[in-house]
C-alpha positions in Angstrom: 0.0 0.0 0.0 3.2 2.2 0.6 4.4 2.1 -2.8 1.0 2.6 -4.2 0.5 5.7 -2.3 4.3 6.8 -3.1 3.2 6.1 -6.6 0.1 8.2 -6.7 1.8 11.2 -5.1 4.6 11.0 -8.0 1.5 11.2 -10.6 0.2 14.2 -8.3 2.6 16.2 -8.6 3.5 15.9 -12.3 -0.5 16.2 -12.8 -1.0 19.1 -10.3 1.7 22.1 -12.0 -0.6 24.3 -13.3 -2.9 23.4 -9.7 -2.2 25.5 -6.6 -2.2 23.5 -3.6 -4.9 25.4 -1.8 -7.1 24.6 -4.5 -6.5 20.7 -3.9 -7.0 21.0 -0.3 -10.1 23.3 -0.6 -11.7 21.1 -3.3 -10.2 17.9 -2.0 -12.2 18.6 1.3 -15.4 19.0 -0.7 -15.5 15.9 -2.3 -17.4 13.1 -2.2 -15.3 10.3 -0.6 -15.3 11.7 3.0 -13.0 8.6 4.6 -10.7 11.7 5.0 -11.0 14.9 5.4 -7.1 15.5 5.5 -5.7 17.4 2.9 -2.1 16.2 2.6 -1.8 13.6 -0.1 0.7 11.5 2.0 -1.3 11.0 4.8 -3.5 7.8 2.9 -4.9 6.5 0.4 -8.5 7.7 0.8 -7.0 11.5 1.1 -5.1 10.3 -2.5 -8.0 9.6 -4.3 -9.9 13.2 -2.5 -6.9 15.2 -4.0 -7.4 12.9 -6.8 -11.2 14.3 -7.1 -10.5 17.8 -7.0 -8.2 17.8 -9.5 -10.3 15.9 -11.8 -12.4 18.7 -11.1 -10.2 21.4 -12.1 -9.2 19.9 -14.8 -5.7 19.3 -14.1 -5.7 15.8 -13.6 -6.7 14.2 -16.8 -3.9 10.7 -16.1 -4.5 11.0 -12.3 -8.4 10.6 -12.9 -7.4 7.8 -14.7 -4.8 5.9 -12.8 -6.3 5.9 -9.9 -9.4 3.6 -10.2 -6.8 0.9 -11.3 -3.7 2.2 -8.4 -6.5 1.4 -6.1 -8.2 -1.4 -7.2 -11.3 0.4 -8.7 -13.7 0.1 -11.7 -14.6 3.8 -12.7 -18.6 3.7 -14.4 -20.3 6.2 -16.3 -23.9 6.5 -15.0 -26.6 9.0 -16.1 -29.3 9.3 -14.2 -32.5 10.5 -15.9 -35.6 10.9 -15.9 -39.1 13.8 -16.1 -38.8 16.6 -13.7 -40.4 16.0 -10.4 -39.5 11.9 -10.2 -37.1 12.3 -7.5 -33.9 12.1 -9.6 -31.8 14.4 -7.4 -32.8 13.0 -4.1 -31.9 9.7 -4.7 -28.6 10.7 -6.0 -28.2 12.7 -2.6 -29.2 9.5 -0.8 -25.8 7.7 -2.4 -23.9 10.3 -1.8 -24.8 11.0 1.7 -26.8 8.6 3.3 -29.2 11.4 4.0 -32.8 13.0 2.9 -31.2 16.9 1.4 -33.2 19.5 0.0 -33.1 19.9 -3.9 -34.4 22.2 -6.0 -34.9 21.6 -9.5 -32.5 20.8 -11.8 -31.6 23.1 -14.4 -28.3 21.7 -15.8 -26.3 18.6 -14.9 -25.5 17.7 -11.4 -22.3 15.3 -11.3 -21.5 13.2 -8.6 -19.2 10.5 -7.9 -20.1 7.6 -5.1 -17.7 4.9 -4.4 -20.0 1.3 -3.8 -19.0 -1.9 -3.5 -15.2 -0.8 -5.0 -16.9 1.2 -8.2 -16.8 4.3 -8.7 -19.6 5.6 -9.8 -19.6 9.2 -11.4 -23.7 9.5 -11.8 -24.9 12.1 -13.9 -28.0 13.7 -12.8 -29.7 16.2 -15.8 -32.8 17.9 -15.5 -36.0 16.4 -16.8 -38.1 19.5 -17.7 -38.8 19.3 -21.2 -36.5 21.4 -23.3 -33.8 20.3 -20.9 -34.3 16.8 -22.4 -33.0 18.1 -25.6 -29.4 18.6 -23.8 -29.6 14.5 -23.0 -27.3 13.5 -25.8 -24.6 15.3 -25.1 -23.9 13.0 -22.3 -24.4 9.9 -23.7 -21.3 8.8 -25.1 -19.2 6.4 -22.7 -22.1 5.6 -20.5 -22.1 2.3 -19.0 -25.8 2.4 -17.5 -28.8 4.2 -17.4 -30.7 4.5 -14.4 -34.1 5.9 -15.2 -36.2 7.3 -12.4 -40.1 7.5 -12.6 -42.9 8.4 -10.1 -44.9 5.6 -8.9 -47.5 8.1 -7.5 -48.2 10.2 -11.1 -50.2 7.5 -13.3 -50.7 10.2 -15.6 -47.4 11.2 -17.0 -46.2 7.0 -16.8 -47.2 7.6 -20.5 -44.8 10.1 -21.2 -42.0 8.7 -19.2 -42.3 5.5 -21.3 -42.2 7.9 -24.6 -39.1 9.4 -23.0 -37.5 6.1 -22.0 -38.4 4.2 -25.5 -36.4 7.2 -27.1 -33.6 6.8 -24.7 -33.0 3.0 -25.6 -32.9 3.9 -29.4 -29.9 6.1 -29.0 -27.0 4.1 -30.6 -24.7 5.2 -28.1 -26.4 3.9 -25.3 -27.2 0.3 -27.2 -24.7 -1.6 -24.6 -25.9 0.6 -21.4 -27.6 -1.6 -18.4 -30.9 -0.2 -17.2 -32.0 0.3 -13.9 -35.6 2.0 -13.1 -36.4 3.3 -9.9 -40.0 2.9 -9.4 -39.7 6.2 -7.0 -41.9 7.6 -4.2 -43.3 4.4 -3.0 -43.6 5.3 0.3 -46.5 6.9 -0.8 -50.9 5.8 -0.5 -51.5 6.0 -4.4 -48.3 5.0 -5.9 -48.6 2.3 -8.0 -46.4 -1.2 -7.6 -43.7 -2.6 -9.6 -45.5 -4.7 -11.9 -48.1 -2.1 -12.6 -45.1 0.4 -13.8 -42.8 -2.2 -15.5 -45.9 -2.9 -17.5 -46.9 0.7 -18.4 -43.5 0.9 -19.4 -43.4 -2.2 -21.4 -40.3 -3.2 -19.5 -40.5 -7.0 -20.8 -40.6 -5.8 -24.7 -37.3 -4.3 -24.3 -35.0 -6.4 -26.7 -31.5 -7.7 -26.2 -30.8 -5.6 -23.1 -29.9 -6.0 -19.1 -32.7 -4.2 -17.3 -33.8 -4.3 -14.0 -37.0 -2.5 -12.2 -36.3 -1.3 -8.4 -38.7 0.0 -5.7 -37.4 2.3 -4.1 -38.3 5.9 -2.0 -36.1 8.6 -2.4 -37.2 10.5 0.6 -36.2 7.2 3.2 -33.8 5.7 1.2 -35.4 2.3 0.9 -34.9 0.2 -2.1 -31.7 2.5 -3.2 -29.2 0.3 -2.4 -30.9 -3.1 -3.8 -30.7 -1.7 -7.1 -27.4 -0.2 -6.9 -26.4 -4.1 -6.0 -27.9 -5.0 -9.0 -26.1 -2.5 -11.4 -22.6 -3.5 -9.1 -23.4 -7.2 -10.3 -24.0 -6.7 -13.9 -20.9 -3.9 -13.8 -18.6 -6.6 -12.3 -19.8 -9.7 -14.5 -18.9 -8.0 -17.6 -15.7 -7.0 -16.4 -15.1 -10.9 -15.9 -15.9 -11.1 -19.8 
């Protein structure tokens, strides 16, 4: 583990020139793997791959970002997370990074995160799901290794239009090899519908040659977030194996 860290702060520093170290500790302490909160890239691993973040951030460090999923023993995965406006997109992605219920307002542009689970790392791209946002999708597909489409169980009404927006989704050809998780959302509450009663508005079983996999889950509690994210681990690891 020595030399791996005494490797990694060789790449930071050639990575990190043009990067002031203030701006590594500030954005280092920001970012989403908290093990550490340490700024000092000698001081561990899990402060290595914070520094590691915020240059990423920045920028700077374009062979860092990439070394250090495999330095550590780590799959890096793209994931967008979409979905219409209202299905609780933001909140779950809140509940991965955090653990925790946060207030959200709604998205406008692109929220990127990135959540370390079950040694993936996951940087989940969150976009807005008002309509002319949609249009701005595509710019964002390329690379992605899953899609993880969010709808609300407790709006029968626009099921119709989120299976319109997800039929158009799986005909992109860059998204063709992309696993699919939904998250049937907001089950916590009285007139949300179940599983089977979305996965069939949504046709889920006439989707052709593709992984999918349909999760109840709550955004607000947390419940069901984590089964589904087992799921997408799974598939994620299996066809690393291939």
């Amino acid at each position: 583990m020595l030399a791996v860290a005494k490797t990694v702060v060789a790449l930071v520093a050639l990575s990190a020139s043009s990067v002031a170290a203030s701006d590594i500790a500030a954005a280092g302490r920001g970012s989403v793997l908290r093990a550490s909160r340490g700024s000092d890239a000698r001081t561990g691993v899990a402060d290595l791959t914070q520094v590691g973040s915020a240059l990423q951030l920045r920028g700077g460090g374009s062979t860092l970002s990439r070394l250090l999923p495999i330095l550590l023993g780590r799959r890096h995965c793209k994931i967008l997370m979409l979905g219409l406006d209202s299905a609780g997109k933001t909140t779950i992605l809140y509940q991965l990074k955090l653990g925790e219920l946060a207030a959200t307002t709604p998205t406008l542009g692109v929220n990127v995160e990135t959540v370390t689970y079950k040694n993936i790392e996951f940087m989940v791209m969150d976009m807005g799901g008002q309509d002319k946002i949609r249009a701005l999708w595509s710019h964002y597909y390329d690379g992605a290794n899953a899609l993880i489409f969010v709808v609300d169980s407790s709006d029968e009404e626009r099921l119709a239009e989120a299976k319109e927006e997800l039929r158009k989704l799986l005909g992109e050809e860059a998204l063709k090899e992309a696993l699919l998780l939904v998250f049937a959302n907001k089950q916590d509450l009285p007139q949300a519908l179940s599983v089977q009663q979305v996965a069939d508005t949504l046709e889920l079983s006439a989707i052709p040659h593709r992984s999918w996999y349909i999760q109840a889950c709550s955004a607000t509690t947390g419940a069901g977030i984590s089964d589904g994210l087992d799921w997408l681990a799974k598939k994620l690891a299996a066809q690393e194996r291939t």
